[in-house]
ROPA-137947 format. One record per residue (C-alpha): residue in one letter; chain; residue number from 1; x, y negated, z. Coordinates in pm, 1 decimal, padded with zeros to 6 digits. Layout:
N
<site r="A" c="A" k="NUM" xx="X" yy="Y" zz="Z"/>
...
***
This chain:
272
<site r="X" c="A" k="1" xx="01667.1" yy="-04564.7" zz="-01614.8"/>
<site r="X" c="A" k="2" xx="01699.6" yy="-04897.3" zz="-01562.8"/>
<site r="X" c="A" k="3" xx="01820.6" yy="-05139.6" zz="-01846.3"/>
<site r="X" c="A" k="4" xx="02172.6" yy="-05347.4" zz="-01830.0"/>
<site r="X" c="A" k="5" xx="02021.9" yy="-05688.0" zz="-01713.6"/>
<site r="X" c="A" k="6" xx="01911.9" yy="-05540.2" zz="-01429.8"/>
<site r="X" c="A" k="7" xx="02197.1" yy="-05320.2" zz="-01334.1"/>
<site r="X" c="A" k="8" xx="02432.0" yy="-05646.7" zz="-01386.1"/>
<site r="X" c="A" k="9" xx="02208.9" yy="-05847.1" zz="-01173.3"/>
<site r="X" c="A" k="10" xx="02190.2" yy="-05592.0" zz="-00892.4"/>
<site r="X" c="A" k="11" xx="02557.8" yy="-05550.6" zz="-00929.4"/>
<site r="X" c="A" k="12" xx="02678.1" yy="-05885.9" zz="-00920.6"/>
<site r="X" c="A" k="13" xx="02406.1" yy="-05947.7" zz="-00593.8"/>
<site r="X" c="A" k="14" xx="02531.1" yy="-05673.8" zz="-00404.9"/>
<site r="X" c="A" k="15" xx="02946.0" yy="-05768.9" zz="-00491.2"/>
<site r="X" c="A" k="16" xx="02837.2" yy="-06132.2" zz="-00437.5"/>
<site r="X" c="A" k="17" xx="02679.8" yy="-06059.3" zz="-00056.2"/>
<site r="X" c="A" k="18" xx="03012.9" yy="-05820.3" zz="00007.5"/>
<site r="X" c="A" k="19" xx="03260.1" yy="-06051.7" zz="-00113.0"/>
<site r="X" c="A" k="20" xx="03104.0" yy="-06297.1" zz="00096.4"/>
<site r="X" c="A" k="21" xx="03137.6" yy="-06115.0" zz="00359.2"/>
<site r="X" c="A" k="22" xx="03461.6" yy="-06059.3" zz="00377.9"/>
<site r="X" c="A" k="23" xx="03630.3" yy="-06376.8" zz="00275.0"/>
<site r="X" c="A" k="24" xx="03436.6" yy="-06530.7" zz="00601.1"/>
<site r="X" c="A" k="25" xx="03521.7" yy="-06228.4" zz="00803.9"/>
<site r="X" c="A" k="26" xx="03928.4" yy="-06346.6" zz="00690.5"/>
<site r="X" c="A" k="27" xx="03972.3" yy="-05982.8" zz="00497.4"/>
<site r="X" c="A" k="28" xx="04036.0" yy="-06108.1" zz="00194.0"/>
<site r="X" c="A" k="29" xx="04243.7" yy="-06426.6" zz="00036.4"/>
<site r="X" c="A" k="30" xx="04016.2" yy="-06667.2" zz="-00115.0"/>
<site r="X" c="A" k="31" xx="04244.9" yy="-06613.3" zz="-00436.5"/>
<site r="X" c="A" k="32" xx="04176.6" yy="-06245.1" zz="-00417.0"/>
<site r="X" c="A" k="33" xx="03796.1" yy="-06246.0" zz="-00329.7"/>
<site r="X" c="A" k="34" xx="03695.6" yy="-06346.6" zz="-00708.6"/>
<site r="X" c="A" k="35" xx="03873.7" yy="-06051.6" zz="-00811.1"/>
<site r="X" c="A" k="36" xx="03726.7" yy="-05802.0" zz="-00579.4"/>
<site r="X" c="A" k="37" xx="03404.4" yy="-05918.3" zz="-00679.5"/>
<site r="X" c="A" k="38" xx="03427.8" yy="-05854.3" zz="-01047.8"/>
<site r="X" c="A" k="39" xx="03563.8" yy="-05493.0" zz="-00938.5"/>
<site r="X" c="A" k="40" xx="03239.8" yy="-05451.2" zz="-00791.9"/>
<site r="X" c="A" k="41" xx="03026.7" yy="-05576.5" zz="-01066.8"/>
<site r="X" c="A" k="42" xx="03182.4" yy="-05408.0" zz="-01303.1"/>
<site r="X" c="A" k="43" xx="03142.1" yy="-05095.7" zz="-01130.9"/>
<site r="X" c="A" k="44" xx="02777.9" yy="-05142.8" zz="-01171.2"/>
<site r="X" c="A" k="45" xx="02770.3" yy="-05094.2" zz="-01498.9"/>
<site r="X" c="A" k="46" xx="03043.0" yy="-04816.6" zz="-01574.1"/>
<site r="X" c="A" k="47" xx="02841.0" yy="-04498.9" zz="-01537.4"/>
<site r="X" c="A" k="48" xx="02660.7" yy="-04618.2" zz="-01847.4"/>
<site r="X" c="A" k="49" xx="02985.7" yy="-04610.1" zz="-02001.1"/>
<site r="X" c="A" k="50" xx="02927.3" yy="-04224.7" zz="-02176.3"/>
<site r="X" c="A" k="51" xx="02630.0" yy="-04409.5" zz="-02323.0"/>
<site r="X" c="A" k="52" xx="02812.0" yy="-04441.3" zz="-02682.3"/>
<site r="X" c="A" k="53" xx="02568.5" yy="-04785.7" zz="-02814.5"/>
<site r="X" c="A" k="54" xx="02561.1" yy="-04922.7" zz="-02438.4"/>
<site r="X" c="A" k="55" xx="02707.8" yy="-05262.3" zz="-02409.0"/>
<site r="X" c="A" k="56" xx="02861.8" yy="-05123.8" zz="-02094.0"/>
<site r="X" c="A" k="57" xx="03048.2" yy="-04904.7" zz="-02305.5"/>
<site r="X" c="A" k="58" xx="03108.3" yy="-05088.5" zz="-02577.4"/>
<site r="X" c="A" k="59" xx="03248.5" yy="-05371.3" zz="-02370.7"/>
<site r="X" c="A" k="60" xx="03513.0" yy="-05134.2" zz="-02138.4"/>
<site r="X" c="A" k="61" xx="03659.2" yy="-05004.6" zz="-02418.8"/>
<site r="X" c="A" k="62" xx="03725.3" yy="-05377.0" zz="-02580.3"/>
<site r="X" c="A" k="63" xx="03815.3" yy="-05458.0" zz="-02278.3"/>
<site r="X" c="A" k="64" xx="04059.3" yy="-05175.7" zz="-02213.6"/>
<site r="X" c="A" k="65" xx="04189.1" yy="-05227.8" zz="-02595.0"/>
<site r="X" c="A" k="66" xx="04305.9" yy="-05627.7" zz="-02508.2"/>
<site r="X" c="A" k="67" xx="04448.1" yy="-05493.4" zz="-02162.9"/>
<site r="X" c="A" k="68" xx="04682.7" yy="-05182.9" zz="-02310.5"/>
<site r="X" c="A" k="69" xx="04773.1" yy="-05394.1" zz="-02646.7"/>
<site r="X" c="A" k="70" xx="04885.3" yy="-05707.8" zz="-02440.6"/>
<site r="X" c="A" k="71" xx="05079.2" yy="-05446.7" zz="-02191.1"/>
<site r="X" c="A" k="72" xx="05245.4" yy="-05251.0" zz="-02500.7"/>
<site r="X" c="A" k="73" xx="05319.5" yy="-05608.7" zz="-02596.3"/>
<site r="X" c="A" k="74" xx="05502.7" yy="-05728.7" zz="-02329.5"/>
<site r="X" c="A" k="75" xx="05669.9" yy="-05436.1" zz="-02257.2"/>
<site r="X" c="A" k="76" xx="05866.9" yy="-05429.6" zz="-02509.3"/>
<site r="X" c="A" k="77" xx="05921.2" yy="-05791.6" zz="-02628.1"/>
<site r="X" c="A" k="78" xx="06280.7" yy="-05781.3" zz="-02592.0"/>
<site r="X" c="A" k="79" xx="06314.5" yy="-05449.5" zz="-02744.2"/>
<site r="X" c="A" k="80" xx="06134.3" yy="-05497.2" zz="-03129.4"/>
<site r="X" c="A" k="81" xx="06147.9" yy="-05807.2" zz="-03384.0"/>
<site r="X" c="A" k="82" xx="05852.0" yy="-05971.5" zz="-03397.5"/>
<site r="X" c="A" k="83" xx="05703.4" yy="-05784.6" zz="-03733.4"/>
<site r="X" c="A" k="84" xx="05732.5" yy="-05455.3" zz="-03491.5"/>
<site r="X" c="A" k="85" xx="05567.6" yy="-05588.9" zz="-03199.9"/>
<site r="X" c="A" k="86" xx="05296.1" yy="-05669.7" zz="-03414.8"/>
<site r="X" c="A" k="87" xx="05252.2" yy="-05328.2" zz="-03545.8"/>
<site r="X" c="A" k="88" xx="05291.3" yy="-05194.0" zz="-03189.0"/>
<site r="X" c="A" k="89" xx="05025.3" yy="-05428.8" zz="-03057.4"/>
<site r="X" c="A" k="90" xx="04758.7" yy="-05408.1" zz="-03321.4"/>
<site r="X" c="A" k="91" xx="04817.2" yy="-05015.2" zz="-03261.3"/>
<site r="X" c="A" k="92" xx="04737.7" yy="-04989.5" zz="-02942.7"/>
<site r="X" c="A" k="93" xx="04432.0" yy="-05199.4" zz="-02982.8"/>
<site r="X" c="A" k="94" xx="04276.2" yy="-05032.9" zz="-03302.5"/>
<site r="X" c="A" k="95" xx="04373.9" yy="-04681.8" zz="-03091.4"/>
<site r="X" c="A" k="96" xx="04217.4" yy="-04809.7" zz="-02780.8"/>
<site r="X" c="A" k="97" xx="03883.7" yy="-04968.2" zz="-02875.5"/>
<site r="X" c="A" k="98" xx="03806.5" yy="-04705.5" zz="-03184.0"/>
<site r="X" c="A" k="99" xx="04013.1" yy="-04432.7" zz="-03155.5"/>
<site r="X" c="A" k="100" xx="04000.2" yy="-04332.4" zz="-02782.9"/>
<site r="X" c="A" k="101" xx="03642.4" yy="-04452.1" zz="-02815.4"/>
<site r="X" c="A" k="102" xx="03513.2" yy="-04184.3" zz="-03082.2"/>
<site r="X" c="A" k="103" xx="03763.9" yy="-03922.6" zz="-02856.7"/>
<site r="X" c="A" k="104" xx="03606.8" yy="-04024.9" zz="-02521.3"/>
<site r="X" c="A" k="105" xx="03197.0" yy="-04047.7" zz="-02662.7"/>
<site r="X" c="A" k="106" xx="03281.0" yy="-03672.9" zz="-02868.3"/>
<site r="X" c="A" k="107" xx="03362.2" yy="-03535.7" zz="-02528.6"/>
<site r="X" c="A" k="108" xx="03111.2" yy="-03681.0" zz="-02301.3"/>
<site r="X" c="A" k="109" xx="02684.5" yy="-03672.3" zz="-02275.6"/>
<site r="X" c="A" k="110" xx="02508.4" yy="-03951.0" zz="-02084.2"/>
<site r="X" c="A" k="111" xx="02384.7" yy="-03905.3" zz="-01741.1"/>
<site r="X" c="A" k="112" xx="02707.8" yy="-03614.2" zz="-01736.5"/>
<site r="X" c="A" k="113" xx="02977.3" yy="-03577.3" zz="-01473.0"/>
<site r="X" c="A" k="114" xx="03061.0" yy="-03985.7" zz="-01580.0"/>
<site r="X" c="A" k="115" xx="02710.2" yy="-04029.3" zz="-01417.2"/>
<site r="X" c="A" k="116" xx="02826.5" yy="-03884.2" zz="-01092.2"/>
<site r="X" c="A" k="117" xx="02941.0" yy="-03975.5" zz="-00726.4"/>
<site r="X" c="A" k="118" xx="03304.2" yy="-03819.9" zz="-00823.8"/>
<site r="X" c="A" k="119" xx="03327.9" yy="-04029.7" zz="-01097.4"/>
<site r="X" c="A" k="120" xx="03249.0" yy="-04304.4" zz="-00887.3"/>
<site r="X" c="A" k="121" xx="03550.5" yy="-04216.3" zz="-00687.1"/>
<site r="X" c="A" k="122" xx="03781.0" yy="-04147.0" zz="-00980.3"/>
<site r="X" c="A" k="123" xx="03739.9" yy="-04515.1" zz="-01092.2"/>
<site r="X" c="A" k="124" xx="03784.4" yy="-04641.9" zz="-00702.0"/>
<site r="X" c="A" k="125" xx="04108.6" yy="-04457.7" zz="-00716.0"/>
<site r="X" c="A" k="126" xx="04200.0" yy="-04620.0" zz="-01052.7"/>
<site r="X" c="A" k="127" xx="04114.2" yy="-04961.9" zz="-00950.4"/>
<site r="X" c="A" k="128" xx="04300.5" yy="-04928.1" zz="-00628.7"/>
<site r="X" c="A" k="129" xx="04612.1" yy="-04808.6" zz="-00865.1"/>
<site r="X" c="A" k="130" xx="04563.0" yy="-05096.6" zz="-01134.1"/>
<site r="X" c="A" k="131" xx="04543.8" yy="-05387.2" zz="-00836.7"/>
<site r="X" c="A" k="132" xx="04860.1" yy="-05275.2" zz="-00669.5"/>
<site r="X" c="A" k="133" xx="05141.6" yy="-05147.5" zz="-00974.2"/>
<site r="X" c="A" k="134" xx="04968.0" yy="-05336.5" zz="-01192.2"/>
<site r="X" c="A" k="135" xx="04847.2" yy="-05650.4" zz="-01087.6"/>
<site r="X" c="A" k="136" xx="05067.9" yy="-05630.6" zz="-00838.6"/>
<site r="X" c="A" k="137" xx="04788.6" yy="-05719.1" zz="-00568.2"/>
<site r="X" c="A" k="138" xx="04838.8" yy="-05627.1" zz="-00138.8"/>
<site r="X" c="A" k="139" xx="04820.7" yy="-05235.2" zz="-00099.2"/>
<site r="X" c="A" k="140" xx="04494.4" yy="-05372.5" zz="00134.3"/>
<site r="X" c="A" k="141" xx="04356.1" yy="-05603.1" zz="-00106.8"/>
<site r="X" c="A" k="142" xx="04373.7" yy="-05286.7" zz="-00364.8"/>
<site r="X" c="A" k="143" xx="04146.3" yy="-05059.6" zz="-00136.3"/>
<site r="X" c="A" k="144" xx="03940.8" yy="-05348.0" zz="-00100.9"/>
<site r="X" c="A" k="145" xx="03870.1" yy="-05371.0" zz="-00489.5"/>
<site r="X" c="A" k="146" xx="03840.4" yy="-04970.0" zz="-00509.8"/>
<site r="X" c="A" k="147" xx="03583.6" yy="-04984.9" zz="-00235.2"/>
<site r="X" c="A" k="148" xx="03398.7" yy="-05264.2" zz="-00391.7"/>
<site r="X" c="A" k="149" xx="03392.1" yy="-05046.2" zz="-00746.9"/>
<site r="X" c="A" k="150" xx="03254.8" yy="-04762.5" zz="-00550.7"/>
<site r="X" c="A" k="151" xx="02986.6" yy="-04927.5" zz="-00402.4"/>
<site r="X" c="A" k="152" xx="02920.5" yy="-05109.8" zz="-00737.7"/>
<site r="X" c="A" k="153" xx="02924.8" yy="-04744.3" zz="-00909.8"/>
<site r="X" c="A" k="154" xx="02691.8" yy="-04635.5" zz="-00599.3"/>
<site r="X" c="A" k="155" xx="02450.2" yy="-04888.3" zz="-00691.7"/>
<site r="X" c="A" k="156" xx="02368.9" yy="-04830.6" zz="-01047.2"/>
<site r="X" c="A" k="157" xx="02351.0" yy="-04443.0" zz="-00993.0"/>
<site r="X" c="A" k="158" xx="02054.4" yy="-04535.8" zz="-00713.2"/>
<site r="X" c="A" k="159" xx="01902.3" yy="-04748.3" zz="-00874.8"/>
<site r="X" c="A" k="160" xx="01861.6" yy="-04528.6" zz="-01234.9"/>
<site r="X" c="A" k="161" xx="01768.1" yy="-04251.7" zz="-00952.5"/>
<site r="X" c="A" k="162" xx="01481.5" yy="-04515.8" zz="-00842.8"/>
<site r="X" c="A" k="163" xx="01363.5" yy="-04626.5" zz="-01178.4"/>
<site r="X" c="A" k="164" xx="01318.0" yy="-04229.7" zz="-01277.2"/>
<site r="X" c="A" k="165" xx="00979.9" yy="-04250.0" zz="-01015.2"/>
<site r="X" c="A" k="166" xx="00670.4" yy="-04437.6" zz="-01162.3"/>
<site r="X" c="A" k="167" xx="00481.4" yy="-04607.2" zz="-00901.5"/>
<site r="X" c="A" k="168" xx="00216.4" yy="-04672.1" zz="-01106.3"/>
<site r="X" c="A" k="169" xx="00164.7" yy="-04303.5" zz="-01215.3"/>
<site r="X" c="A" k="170" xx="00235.7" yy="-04185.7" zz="-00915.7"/>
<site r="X" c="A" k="171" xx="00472.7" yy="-03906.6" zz="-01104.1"/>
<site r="X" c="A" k="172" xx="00839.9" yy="-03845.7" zz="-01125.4"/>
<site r="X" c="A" k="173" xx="01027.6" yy="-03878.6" zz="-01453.6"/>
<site r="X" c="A" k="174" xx="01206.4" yy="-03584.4" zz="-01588.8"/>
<site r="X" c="A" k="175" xx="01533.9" yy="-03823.1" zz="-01543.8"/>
<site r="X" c="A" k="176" xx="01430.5" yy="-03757.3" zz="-01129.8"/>
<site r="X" c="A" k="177" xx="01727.3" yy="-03612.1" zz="-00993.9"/>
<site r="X" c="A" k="178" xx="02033.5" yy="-03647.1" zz="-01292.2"/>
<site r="X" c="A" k="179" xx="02114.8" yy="-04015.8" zz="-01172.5"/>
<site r="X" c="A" k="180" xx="02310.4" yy="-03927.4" zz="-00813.2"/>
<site r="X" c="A" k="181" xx="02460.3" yy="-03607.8" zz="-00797.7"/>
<site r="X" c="A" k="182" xx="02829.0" yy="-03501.8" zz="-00693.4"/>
<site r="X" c="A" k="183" xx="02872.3" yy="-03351.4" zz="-01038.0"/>
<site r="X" c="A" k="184" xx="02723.5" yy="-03234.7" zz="-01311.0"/>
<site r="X" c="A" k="185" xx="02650.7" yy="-02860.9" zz="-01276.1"/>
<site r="X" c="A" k="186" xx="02588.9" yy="-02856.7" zz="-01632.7"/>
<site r="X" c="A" k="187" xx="02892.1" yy="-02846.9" zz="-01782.3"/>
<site r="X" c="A" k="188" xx="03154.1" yy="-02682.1" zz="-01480.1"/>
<site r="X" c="A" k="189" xx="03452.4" yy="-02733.5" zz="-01712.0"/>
<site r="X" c="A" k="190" xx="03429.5" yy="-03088.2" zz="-01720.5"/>
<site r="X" c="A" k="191" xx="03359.1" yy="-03092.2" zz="-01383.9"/>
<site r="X" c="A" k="192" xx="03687.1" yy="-02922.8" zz="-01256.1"/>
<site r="X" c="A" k="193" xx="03855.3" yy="-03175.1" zz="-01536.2"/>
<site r="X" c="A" k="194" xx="03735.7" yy="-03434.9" zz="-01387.5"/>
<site r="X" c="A" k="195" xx="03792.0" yy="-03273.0" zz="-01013.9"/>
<site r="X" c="A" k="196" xx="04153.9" yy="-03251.3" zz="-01167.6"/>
<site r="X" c="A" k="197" xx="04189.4" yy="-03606.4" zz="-01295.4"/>
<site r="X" c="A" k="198" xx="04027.8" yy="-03730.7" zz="-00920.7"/>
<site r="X" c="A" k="199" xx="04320.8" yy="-03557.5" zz="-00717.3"/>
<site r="X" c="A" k="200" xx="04595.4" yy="-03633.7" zz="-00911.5"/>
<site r="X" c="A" k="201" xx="04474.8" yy="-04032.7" zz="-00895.3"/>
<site r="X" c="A" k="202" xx="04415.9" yy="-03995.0" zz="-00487.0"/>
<site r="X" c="A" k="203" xx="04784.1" yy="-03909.8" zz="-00469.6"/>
<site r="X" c="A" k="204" xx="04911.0" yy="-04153.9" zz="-00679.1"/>
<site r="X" c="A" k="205" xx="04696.7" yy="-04429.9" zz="-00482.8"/>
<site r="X" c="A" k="206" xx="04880.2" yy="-04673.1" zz="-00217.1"/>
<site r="X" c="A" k="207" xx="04871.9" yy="-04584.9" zz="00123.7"/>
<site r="X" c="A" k="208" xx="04485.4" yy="-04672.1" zz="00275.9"/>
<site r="X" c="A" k="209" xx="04639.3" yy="-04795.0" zz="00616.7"/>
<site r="X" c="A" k="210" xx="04613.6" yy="-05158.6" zz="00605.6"/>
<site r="X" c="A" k="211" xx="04312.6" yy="-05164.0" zz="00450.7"/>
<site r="X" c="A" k="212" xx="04184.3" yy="-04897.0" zz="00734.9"/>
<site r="X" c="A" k="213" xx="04315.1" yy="-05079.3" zz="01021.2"/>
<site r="X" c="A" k="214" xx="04161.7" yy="-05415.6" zz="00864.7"/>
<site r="X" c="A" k="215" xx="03787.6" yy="-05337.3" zz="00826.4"/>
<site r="X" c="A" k="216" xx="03799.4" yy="-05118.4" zz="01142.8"/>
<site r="X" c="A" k="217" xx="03946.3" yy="-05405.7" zz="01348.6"/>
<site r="X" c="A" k="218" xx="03737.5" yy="-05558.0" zz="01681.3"/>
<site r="X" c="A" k="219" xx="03839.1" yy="-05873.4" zz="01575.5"/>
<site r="X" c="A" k="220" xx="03710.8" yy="-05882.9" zz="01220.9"/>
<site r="X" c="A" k="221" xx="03377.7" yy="-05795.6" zz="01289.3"/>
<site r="X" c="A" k="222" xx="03365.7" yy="-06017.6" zz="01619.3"/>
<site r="X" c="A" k="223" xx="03423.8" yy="-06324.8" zz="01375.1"/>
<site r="X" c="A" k="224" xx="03212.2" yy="-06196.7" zz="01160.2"/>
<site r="X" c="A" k="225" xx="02922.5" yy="-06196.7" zz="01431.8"/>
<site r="X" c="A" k="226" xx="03036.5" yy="-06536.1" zz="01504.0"/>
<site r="X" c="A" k="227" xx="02994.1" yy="-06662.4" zz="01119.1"/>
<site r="X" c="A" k="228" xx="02658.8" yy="-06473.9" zz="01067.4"/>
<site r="X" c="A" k="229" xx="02451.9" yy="-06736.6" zz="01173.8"/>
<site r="X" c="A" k="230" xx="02498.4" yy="-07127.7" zz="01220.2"/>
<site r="X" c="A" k="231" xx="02567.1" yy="-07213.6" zz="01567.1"/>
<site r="X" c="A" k="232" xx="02383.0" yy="-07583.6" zz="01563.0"/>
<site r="X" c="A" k="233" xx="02234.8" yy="-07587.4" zz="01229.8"/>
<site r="X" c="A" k="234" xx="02191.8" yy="-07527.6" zz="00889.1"/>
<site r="X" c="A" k="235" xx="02341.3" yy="-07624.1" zz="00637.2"/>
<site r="X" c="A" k="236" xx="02486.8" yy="-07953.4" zz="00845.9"/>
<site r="X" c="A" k="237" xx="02122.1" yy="-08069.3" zz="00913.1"/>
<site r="X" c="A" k="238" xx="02151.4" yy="-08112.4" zz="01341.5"/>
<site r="X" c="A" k="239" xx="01865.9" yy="-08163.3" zz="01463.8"/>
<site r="X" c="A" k="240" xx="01769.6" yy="-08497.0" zz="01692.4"/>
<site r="X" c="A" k="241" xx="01786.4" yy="-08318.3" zz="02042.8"/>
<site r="X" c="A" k="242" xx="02100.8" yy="-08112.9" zz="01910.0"/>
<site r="X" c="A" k="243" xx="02254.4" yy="-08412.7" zz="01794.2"/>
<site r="X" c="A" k="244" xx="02510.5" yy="-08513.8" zz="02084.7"/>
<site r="X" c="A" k="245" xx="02618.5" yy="-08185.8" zz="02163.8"/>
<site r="X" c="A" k="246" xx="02710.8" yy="-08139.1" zz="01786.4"/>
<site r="X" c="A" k="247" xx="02922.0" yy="-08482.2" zz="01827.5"/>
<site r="X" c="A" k="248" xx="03096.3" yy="-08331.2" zz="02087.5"/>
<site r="X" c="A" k="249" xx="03170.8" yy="-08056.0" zz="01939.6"/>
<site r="X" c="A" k="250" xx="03337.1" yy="-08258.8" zz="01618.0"/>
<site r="X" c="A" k="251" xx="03575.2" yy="-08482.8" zz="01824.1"/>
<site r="X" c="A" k="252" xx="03674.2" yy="-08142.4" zz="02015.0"/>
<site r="X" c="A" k="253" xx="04000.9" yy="-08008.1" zz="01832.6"/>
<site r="X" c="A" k="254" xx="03974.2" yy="-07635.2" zz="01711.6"/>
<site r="X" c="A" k="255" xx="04229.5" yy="-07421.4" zz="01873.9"/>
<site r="X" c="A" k="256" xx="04293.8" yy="-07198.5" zz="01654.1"/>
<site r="X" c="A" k="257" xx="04469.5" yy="-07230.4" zz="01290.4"/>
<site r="X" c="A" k="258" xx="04242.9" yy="-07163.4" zz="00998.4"/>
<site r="X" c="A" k="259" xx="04377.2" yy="-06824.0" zz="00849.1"/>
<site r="X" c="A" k="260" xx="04478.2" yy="-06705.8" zz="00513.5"/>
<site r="X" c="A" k="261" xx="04228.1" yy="-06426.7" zz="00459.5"/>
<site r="X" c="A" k="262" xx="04542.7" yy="-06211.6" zz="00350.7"/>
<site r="X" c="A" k="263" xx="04543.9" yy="-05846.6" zz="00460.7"/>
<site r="X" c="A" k="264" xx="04818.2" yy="-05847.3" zz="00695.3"/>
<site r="X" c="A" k="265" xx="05166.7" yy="-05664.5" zz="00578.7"/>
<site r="X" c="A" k="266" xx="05196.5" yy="-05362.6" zz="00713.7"/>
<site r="X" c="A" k="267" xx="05542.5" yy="-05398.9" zz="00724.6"/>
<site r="X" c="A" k="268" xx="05515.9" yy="-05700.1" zz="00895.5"/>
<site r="X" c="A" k="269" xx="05266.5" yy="-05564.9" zz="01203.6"/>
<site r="X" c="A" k="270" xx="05490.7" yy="-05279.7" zz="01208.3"/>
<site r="X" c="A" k="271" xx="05778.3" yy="-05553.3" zz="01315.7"/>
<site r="X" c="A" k="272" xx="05577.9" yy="-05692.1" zz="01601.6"/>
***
């Protein structure tokens, strides 16, 4: 399998070229895209996270500790003095980061059903929840971040799939084959747990619409032909026999209004 440099690196190349992408194909808001992005990087290290010393797992669960404390925490700031809200808060952290820790690792094996394409979409579905009720991000720019996880997820499971051959040897590890899989066989209870815990998220995901009509829009992926490649030259370097027609080009006025990047509203297209 392949270490966590090199499954952060991939991860953060592959969200880097998407997010790219789509902030110059207008998809996303530049104020979104950085957020998207992360999403994706992060996915690329998550199915290590049933990998009890992995940083990767290590690091979600300290992360998830801050995020549920600070949320207990403001939650009820108005309801409990001071001395209680610090109870409540240190709590949920210590609960979080060691408690549902130990629970989680004592339930799960590495390279399990975590380590599988239906966990990859359990987590999409989760990020697409946590962007829209709780970061209160566009039902659009939600998808977006769950489809960025996924492919982030999709990434580390190929690539622990492609470290498992040795070139050199010209064998295949005994790891060859436990990388990408829809589940793991293995253990079928877990499997229709997790099956479980995947259906009930779908439904409780916003509506896939706007993000649907977005990406599958003639427009977006004309202007994203248009911004492949520079028109005159690169990186603002015209050359000499290029040079008037780029002038001309500079004193003509563009004719069309530089956009937000925003998803549009649904409710909005739905009133034109």
């Amino acid at each position: 399998m392949a270490n966590f440099t090199t499954h952060i690196a991939a991860g953060t190349l592959v969200a880097g070229a998407l997010g790219t992408l789509t902030l110059a194909a207008d998809v996303v808001a530049p104020e979104n895209v950085v957020a998207v992005t992360l999403a994706g990087v992060l996915g690329s290290v998550l199915p290590d996270i049933d990998l009890q010393k992995s940083r990767a797992g290590r690091g979600m669960f300290a992360g998830l500790a801050v995020f549920f404390s600070f949320a207990v925490l403001f939650s009820f700031v108005l309801k409990f003095s001071i001395a209680e809200l610090w109870i409540l808060w240190l709590g949920a952290l210590i609960g979080v980061r060691y408690g549902l820790y130990t629970i989680f690792h004592s339930l799960s094996v590495h390279r399990g059903n975590w380590h599988s394409l239906m966990a990859g979409v359990l987590v999409a579905a989760l990020t697409a929840i946590v962007f829209k009720y709780v970061f209160d991000r566009h039902e659009g720019v939600a998808w977006l971040a769950a489809g960025f996880m996924f492919v982030g997820y999709l990434v580390h499971l190929v690539l622990d799939e492609i470290y498992s051959v040795d070139i050199t040897g010209r064998r295949l590890k005994t790891s060859f084959g436990t990388a990408v899989k829809f589940f793991d066989n293995r253990y079928p209870s877990a499997a229709i747990a997790m099956a479980a815990a995947t259906a009930v998220a779908l439904v409780m995901t916003p509506s896939p619409k706007t993000f649907v009509d977005g990406i599958s829009s003639k427009e977006m992926w004309a202007g994203l032909n248009d911004r492949m490649w520079p028109q005159d030259a690169w990186f603002g370097i015209v050359p000499r026999h290029n040079q008037r027609t780029a002038d001309v080009k500079a004193t003509t006025p563009k004719t069309l209004p530089l956009a937000t990047g925003s998803l549009p509203d649904q409710q909005h297209q739905e009133a034109e």
